[in-house]
VEXTI-994418 format. One record per residue (C-alpha): residue in three letters; z, x, y. Coordinates in pm, whole numbers, plus 50000, padded with zeros to 5 digits. Each point is the difference from the previous one (the first is absolute). Layout:
<rs>
ALAZXY/...
</rs>
This chain:
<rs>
UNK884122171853189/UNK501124963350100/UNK501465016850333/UNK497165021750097/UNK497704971149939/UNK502244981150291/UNK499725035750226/UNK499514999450378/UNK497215021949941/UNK496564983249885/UNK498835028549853/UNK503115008349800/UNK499294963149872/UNK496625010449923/UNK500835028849814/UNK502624979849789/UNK497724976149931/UNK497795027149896/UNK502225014249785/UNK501034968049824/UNK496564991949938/UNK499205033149807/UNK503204996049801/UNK499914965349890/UNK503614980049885/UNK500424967749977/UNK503325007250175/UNK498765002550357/UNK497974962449932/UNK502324976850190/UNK500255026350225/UNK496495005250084/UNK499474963250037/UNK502484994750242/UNK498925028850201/UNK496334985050009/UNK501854970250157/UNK501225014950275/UNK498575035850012/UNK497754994750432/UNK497855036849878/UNK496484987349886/UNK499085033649810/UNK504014999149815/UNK499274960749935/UNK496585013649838/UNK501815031849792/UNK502694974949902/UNK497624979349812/UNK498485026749895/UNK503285011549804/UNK500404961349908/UNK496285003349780/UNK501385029149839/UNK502754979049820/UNK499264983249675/UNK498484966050118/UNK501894976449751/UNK502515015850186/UNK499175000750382/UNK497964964049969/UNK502314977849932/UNK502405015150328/UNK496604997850210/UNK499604967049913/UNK503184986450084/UNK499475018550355/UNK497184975750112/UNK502444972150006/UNK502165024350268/UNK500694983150339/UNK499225026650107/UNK496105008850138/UNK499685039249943/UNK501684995049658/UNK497424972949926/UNK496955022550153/UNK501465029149802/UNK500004984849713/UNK496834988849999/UNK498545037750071/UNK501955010649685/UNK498104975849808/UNK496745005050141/UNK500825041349897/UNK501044992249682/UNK497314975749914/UNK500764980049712/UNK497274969749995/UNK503234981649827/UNK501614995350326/UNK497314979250135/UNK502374970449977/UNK502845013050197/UNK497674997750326/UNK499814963350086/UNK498434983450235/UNK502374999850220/UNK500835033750046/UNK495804999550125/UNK501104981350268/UNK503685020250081/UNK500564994550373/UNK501165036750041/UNK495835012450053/UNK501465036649778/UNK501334976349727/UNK496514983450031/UNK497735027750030/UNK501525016249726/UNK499844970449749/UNK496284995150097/UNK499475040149913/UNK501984990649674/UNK498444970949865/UNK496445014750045/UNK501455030949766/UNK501784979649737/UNK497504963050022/UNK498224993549674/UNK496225002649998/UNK500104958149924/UNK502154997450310/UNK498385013550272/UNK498094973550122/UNK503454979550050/UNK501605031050169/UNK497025003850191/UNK500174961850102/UNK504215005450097/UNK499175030050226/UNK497504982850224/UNK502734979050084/UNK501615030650185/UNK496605007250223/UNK501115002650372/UNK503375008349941/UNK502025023650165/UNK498735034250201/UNK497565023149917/UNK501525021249761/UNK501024968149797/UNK496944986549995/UNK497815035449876/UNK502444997549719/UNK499124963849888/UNK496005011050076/UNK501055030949761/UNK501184977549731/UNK497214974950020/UNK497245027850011/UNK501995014149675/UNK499414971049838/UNK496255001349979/UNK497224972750010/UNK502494974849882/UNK501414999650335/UNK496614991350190/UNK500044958949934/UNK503575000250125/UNK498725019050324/UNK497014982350066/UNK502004968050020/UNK502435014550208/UNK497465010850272/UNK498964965750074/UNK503804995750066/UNK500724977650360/UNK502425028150030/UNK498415027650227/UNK502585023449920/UNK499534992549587/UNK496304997950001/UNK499825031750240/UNK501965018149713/UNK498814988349721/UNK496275013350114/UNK501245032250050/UNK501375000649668/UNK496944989649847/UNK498175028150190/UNK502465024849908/UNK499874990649573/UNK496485006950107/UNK500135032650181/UNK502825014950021/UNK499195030350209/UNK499594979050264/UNK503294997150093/UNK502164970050050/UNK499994999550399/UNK496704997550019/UNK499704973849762/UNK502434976350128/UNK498825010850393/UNK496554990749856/UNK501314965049834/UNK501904987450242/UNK496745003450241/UNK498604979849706/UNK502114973950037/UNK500214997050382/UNK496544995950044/UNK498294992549697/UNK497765021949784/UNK497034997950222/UNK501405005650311/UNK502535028149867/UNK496345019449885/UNK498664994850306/UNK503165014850201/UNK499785024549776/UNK496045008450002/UNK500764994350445/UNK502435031049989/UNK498375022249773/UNK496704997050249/UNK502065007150227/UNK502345029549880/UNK496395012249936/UNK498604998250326/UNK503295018350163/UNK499495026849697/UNK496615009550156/UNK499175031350102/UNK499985006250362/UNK496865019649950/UNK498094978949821/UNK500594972650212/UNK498285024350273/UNK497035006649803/UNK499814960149945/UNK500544993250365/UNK497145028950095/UNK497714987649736/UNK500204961350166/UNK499615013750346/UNK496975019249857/UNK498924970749850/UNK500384976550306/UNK497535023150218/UNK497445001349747/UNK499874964549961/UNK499694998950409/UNK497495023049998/UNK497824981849761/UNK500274968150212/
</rs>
């Protein structure tokens, strides 16, 4: 097992994993936690984990735990997934602060998805209040996953947001509106929100709704059909005469 879990092959990994998983022994625990250290397969990361939440957990926890202190960022990130898949509320504590603000963005994003799992219901406002901190970091993807976490969180999260929209920061403001918007709706979709903020913030609210109002008219117009603007044009010709004729 420890050898095919090391195979060339990802899919012999993923079957190993597999198999490991649906045969639980504590055996194969340092083993599987090493492997999520190094292991570059996203779905045979996922499936180890997966075999790691079918061990006893006063078993796997305390190995997990001594993971997130790993120099190393996937073993950290890992780690951190395991928990979130095993769930127990008592490992709140083992997510600190600064593990919110990891500079490896997967260590990060995964600790934000974390906390909002494991946080207290008396906690969220302060978790809510440490994530706003992250608004405007990194690329897209990392910041739909803080968005994600901050929507998660509910109402609490609104204060927090609202303060961070007035931010001098265009970039953290920009975001930070699109996050509110997506808590909001979330069907939207997070491109158009933060497309839609950061118009927000470069021009100001009333100008942004007029730019806005400006290309709907005119995405309108263009929409017309051809043959109605015909008619229109005949009827205003027909119009014209008559109004000749009367004079």
């Amino acid at each position: 097992m420890t050898s095919a879990l090391g195979a060339e092959d990802s899919s012999v990994r993923l079957q190993t994993a597999l198999a490991v998983g649906s045969n639980p022994d504590p055996v194969f625990l340092e083993t599987l936690v090493e492997r999520c250290a190094v292991e570059p397969d996203f779905f045979v990361r996922d499936m180890l984990s997966w075999a790691l939440t079918r061990l006893p957990p006063e078993t796997t926890l305390p190995r997990i735990r001594h993971e997130l202190d790993s120099e190393r960022a996937q073993a950290r990130s890992q780690a951190l997934h395991t928990l979130s898949k095993i769930g127990d509320k008592s490992t709140w504590a083992w997510v600190p602060r600064d593990m919110l603000r990891d500079a490896d963005d997967e260590v990060a994003r995964t600790a934000w998805r974390v906390a909002v799992v494991l946080v207290p219901e008396c906690e969220k406002k302060d978790l809510a209040d440490e994530l706003v901190l992250q608004l405007g970091r990194g690329n897209r993807t990392v910041q739909l996953s803080l968005s994600r976490a901050l929507a998660d969180l509910g109402d609490v999260s609104k204060p927090a947001l609202e303060r961070a929209a007035e931010s001098s920061d265009p970039a953290v403001a920009a975001h930070a509106r699109a996050t509110e918007l997506l808590r909001q709706s979330p069907e939207t979709g997070f491109d158009v929100t933060l497309d839609e903020s950061k118009r927000v913030v470069a021009l100001g609210p009333e100008r942004a709704a007029a730019a806005s109002a400006a290309s709907a008219g005119t995405e309108t117009s263009e929409a017309a059909d051809p043959a109605e603007t015909t008619e229109s044009m005949k009827g205003t010709k027909a119009a014209e005469a008559s109004e000749g004729g009367d004079c």
